[in-house]
N, C-alpha and C positions, 0 to 999 in steps of 0.2 A: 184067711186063717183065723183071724182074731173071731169075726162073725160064728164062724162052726164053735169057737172055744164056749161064745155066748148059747149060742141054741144048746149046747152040750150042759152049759150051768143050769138053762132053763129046762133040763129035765131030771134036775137031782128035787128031792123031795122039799116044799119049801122050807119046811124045819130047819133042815141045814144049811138053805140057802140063809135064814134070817139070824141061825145059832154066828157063822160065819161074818156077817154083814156087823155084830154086835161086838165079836170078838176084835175087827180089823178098827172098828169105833173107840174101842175101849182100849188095843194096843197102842195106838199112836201117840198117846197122853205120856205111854213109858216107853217107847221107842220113834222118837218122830220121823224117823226115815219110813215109817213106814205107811205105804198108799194108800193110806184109807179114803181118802177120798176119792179118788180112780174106783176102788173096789164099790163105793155106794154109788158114784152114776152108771156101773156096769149095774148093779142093784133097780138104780131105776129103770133103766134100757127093757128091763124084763117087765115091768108093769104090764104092756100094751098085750102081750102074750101068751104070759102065765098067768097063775092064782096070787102071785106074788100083789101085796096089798101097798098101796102109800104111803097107810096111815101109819102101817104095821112098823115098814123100814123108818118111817121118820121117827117113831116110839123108841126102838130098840137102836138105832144106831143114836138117837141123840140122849139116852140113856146111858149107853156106852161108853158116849165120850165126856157125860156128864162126874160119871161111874172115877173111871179114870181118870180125868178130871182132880175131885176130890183123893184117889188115890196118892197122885202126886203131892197135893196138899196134904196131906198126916205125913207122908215123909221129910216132904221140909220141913214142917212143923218138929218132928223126931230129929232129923239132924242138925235141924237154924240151934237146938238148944244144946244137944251133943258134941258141936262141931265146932259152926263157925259162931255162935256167941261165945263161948267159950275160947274166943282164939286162936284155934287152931290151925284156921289158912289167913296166914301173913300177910296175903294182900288182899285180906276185907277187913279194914279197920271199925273199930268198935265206934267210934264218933261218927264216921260213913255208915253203919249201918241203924244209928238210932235216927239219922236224917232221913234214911231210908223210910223206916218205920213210920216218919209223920207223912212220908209221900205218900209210902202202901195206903195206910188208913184213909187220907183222901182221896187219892185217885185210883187205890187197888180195883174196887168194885168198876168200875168204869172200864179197868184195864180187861177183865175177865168178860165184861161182855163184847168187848170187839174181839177176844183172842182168839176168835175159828178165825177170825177174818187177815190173821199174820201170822203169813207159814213159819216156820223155824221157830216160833216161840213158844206157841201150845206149852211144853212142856216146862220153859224156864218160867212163865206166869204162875202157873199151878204152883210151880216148887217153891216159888219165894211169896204165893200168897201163904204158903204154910209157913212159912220163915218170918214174914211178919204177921202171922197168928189173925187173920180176919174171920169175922165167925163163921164157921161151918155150913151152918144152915142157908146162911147168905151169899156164901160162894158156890155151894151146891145149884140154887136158883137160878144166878146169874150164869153159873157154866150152862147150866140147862136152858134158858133162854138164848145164849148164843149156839149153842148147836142147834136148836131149832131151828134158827132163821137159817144158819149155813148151810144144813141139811136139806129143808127145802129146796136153797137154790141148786147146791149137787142132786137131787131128786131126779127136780124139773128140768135139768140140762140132761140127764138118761133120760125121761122119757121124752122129751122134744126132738132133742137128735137122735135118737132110736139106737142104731146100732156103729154110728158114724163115733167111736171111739179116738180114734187119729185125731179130730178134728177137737174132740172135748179134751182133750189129753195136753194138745195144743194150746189152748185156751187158759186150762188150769197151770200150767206152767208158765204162757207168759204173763196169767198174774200173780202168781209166787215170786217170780222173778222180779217183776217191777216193784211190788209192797216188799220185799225183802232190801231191794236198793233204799229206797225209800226210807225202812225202817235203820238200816246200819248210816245214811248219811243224817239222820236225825239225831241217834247215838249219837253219831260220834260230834254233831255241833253241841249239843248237850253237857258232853263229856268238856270238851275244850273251853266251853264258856265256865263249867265249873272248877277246871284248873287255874284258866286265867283270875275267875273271882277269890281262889284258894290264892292264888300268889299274890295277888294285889294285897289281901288281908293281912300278909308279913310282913 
């Protein structure tokens, strides 16, 4: 079934296929549930077949999620100063987020270009690179240099396993799963060494 769904995308005009492929790129920066990356190795799976180009998918979708990307950054950026500089959510304190802000500026850049590579954060990265205000230009770059590299290997995982979807689906899931473990028991050692150093301090 899934195969007929594939032959069936590979006869829609590629227009649509690549307007599509840019869109589900560019959504997942402001919705992370959603499959973008499923959607680009069904994208590459079509290469061997169609007119459907490489270079073309790797441009537009790593545009996409560069695009979006920087979208989510003007909005944190719009609400770190509306919102929570300002006070207004009580459990992000003003002394915590100017610590914050020496962390952002040294390792924000660093953080943006591993962020294709740690599912569930895409979005909370971008939003607090806006909240601590890192340049524009430079967050643009670096989002864009890491979808390049991730998109490539989603690409090349459509077109190596062709149309063996199950099998990639597989794979990308249990690496979200593992880098997600990963990332929340890191949190949370992080978090507790800086409670422990907050209380020692009193």
């Amino acid at each position: 079934m899934l195969q007929e769904f594939i032959s069936q995308i590979g006869t829609l005009d590629p227009t649509i296929i690549y307007l599509v492929l840019f869109l589900f790129a560019f959504i997942e920066n402001i919705f992370p549930p959603s499959p973008s990356d499923l959607v680009v190795v069904i994208g590459g799976t079509l290469i061997a077949h169609t007119e459907i180009s490489f270079v073309t998918i790797l441009a537009l979708t790593s545009i996409g999620s560069s695009v979006g990307f920087v979208v989510m950054y003007f909005i944190g950026e719009f609400l770190g100063d509306k919102i929570i500089r300002k006070g207004k959510l009580k459990f992000i304190k003003l002394e915590l987020l100017n610590k914050a802000d020496i962390w952002f500026q040294k390792y924000g850049y660093n953080l943006i270009l591993i962020n294709r590579f740690i599912p569930g954060t895409r979005a909370v990265i971008s939003f607090f690179c806006g909240v601590h205000r890192l340049k524009p230009s430079k967050t643009f770059l670096y989002a864009a240099l890491s979808s390049i590299v991730w998109n490539v290997v989603l690409i090349s995982l459509g077109f190596f396993l062709g149309n063996n979807i199950p099998m990639i689906d597989k794979i990308l899931s249990t690496y979200s799963n593992t880098v997600l473990v990963i990332t929340v028991l890191l949190a949370t050692f992080f978090l507790i060494r800086f409670w422990l150093k907050k209380k020692k301090s009193k």
